[in-house]
N, C-alpha and C positions, 0 to 999 in steps of 0.2 A: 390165512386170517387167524391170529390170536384171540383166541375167547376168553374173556376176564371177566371174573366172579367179585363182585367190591365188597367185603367183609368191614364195616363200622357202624358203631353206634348211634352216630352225630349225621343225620341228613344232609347238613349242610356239606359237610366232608364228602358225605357218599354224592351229593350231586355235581360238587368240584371236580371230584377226581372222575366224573360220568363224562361234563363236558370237556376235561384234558383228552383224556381218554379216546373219545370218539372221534375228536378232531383228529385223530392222527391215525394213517394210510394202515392198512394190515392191522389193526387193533380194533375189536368189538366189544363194547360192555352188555354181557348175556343176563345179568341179573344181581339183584342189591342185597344182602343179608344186614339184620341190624343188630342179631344174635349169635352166638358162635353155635348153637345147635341150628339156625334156620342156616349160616353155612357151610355146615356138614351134609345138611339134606340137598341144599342144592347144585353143593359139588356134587354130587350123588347123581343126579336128576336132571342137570343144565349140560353136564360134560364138558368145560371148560376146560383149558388149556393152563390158566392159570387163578391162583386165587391171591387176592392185594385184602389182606389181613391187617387189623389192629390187634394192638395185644389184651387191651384193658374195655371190656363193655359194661363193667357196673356190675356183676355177675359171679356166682360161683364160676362158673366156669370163663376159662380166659382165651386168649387168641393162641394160644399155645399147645392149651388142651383140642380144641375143634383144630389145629395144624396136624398135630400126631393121629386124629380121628381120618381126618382126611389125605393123610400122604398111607393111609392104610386100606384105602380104598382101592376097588381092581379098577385099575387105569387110572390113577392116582392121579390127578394134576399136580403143577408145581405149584408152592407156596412161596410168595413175597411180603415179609413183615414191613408194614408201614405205619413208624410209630409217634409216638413225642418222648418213648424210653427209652435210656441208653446206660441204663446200669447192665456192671457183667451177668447180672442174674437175669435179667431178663433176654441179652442177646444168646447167651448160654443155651437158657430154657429152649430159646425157640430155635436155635439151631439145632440142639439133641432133639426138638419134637419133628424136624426134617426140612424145616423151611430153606430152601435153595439161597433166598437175600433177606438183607435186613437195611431198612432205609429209614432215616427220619421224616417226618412231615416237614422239616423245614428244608430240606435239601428243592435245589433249583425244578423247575416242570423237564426240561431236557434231562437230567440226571435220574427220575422217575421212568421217563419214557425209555430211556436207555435200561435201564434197570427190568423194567419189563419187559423188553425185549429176548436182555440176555436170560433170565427166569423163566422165560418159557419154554427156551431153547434148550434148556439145562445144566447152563452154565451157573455159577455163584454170583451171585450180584451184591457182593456190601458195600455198604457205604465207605469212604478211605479212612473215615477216621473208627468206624467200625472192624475195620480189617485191619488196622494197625496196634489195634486194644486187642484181638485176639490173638494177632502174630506177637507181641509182646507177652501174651501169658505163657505162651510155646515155648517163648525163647526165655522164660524168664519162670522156675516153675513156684510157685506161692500159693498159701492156702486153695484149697479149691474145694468146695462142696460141689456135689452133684444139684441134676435140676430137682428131684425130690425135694432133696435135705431144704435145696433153698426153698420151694412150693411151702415147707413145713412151717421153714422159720418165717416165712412172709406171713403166714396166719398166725403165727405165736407174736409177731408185732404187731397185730391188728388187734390183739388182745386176747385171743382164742384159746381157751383150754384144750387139754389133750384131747377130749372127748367132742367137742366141735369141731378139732382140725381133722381126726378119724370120720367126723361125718362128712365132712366137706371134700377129705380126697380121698371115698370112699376105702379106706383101709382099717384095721383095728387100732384101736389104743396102744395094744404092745407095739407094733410096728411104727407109730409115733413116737415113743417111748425111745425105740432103738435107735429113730434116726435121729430125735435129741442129744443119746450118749455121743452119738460118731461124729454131731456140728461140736457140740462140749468139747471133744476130742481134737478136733482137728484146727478149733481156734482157742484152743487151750485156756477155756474160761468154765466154771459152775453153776453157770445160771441161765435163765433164759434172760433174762435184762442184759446180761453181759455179752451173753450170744447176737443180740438180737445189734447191741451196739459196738461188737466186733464188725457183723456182717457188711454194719453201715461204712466204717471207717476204710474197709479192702472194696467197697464200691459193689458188694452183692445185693446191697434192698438200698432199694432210692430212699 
C-alpha cells in the first residue's frame, strides 16, 4: 500500500486529488497539509511513503523549502511536485531541494497515478515536457543560476530590499549582497531591474 501525504493550499485541490487517489487499488491518502510546515510535521508523524507537494501556498515559505525539510528527515519519504509552475527556476529549485517528480496540475488523472506510482518506488517521475527542458539544458549549457541565486532574485522581483530578502531566507545582508554580484555576473547586467528582467527572458522567474 502506498501512503500519500496531499501537500496544498486550495481544498478544493486537496479533496480532488483525495478522491483520484483513493479510488485506485494500492494507494492511501494518510493525511492533508494546507501549509508547508503542517507538511513537514506530518511527514514526520504520518510516515508516508510519499508526499504530492504544491510549490506556491501564499507563504514565506514554499513547496520547495518544506521538500528539502522533508527529504531530510530519517526515513525520508519521496517527494512529487504537483504544480500550475513550469518555469526553469521553479523545476530547478525543487529538484536540487530532492523531489524525486515534477508534474503539472494539468496533466491527464492516469499520468498522475502513474506518476505516483513510479515516485514512491524511487523512480523519477517528470513530466515529458518537463524532462525534455531539463535534458535540453544538459545538452545545451546556458546561463545558469543556482536555486539560491534564483530564491534571491524572486524576492528582489517582488520588490524586496536586501534587508527583507536576508529576513525571509533567513541569511545575512552580505550574503544577499554576494549572491546579487554572482546573478549581475553571470547575466552580465548592473542592476536588479535588469537582473530581474534577464532572469525573466531565459525562463528563470515566471
Amino acid at each position: 500500500m502506498i501512503r500519500v501525504l496531499i501537500a496544498d493550499d486550495h481544498p478544493v485541490v486537496r479533496a480532488g486529488l483525495r478522491a483520484l487517489l483513493d479510488g485506485e487499488d494500492g494507494i492511501e491518502v494518510v493525511g492533508e497539509a494546507a501549509t508547508p510546515g503542517a507538511a513537514v510535521d506530518l511527514a514526520a508523524t504520518l510516515s508516508p511513503e510519499l508526499v504530492l507537494m504544491d510549490l506556491q501556498f501564499g507563504q514565506d515559505t514554499s513547496g520547495a523549502d518544506a521538500t528539502r525539510r522533508i527529504r531530510a528527515l530519517e526515513a525520508a519519504p519521496y517527494v512529487l511536485v504537483l504544480t500550475n509552475y513550469d518555469s526553469d527556476g521553479d523545476i530547478l529549485g525543487a529538484v536540487e531541494a530532492g523531489a524525486s517528480g515534477y508534474l503539472l496540475k494539468d496533466a491527464p488523472p492516469h499520468e498522475l497515478i502513474a506518476a505516483v506510482r513510479a515516485a514512491a518506488s524511487g523512480q523519477s517521475a517528470l513530466a515529458p515536457a518537463i524532462a525534455g527542458r531539463l535534458m535540453a539544458r544538459m545538452r545545451t549549457p546556458q546561463v545558469s543560476l543556482s536555486a539560491r541565486e534564483i530564491e534571491v532574485l524572486r524576492l528582489v522581483a517582488d520588490g524586496a530590499a536586501n534587508g527583507e530578502v536576508a529576513a525571509r531566507l533567513h541569511i545575512s545582508e552580505a550574503t544577499v549582497k554576494s549572491h546579487l554580484v554572482h546573478v549581475f555576473s553571470k547575466l552580465g547586467v548592473a542592476s536588479r531591474t535588469a537582473a530581474v528582467s534577464a532572469a525573466r527572458s531565459h525562463g528563470m522567474l515566471r
